[in-house]
N, C-alpha and C positions, 0 to 999 in steps of 0.2 A: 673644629673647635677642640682645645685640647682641655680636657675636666681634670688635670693633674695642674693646673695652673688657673689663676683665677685675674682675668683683665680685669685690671681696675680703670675705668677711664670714665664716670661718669660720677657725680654725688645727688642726692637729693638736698635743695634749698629751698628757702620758704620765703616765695617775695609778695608781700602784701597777704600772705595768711595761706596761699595757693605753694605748692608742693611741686616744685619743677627743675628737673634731668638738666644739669649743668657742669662743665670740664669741674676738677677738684684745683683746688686752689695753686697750687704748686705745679711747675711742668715736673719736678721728683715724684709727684704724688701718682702719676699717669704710670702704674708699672704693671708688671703680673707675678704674684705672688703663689709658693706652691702648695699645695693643699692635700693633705691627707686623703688614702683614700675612701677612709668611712666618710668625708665630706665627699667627694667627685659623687659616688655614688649615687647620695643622698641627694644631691644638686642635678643630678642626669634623670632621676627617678623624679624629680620638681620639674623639670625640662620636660619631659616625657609627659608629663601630667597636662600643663599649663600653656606649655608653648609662648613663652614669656616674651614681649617683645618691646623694645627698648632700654625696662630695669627688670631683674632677675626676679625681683617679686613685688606682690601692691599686693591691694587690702580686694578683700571680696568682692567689693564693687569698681576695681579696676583703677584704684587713685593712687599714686605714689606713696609708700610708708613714711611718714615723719618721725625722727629718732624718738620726739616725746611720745608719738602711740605704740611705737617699736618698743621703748623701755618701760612703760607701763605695762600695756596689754600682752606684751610677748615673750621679752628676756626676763624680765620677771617672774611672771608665773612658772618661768622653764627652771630658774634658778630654783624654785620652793620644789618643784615636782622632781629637781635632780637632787635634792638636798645639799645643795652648795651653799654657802654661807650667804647669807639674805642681802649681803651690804657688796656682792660682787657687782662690777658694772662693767657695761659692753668694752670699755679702754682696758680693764682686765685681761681682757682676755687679746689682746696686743701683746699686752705686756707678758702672758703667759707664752702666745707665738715667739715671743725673739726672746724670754729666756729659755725657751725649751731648746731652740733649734741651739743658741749657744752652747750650752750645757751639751750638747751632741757633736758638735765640734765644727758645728759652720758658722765660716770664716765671717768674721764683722760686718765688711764691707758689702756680704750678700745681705746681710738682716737689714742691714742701713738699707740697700736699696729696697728690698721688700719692705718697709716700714716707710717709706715715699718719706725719707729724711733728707733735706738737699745738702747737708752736711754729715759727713760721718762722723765728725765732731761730734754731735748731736745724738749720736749713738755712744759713742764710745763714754759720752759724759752718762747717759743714762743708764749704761749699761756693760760698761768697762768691766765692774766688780765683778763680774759673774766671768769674766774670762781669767782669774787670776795665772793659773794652768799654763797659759801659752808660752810663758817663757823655756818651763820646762820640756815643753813638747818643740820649741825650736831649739832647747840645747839639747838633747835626743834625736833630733833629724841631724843637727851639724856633727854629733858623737857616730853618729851612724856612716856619715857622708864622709866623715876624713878618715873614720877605723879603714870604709872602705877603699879608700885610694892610698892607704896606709900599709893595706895587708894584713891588716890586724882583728877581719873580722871573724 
């Protein structure tokens, strides 16, 4: 098991009111995405604890999390007690993963697939802005790449 990557290949859905372990909608959405390591950590030290088998975590009494008891009883309160603004939600912080990693300088087409987008359309529409930068950083590798075969470096 690698804890520097996090498989995604299962969601929780609610058929008939019941809470149950099913592929994610998308065969894009099946990836493994890379994870900090104050998360591996925190997730090995969950592992170690629990011994979690089928989904990473359930409720006390061993039942699948439903995002509505997830975002009530759980990201919520975490949001008050970290003081992060009240009106944050779990898509947030997505949104914060693929604009961090851009903002850092990985390439689109990784965020796209980390964000189980089957189009990078779909990325670049949402998230294009934030790379304005790139043209300069490719006329800077092509100024580099001809000074060198030029002599002129």
């Amino acid at each position: 098991m690698n804890l520097r990557l996090l498989a995604l290949h299962q969601q929780v859905v609610v058929i008939d009111r019941c809470p149950t372990l099913a592929p994610p909608k998308t065969r894009a959405s099946i990836r493994d995405v890379p994870i900090p390591t104050v998360l591996a950590d925190a997730l090995a030290g969950h592992i170690d604890r629990h011994k979690p088998e089928g989904a990473l975590f359930r409720t006390t009494r061993g039942n699948l999390i439903r995002r509505d008891y997830f975002n009530a009883d759980i990201l919520k309160p975490a949001i008050l007690a970290a003081g992060v603004p009240a009106d944050m939600t779990f898509h947030d912080l997505r949104h914060n993963f693929a604009s961090t990693a851009l903002a850092e300088g990985v390439p689109i087409s990784e965020v796209s697939r980390w964000l189980g987008h089957e189009s990078i359309t779909t990325t670049v529409d949402l998230y294009g802005h934030l790379v304005p930068e790139a043209s300069e950083r490719a006329r800077t590798a092509l100024d580099n790449a001809f000074a060198s075969a030029l002599g002129s470096a």
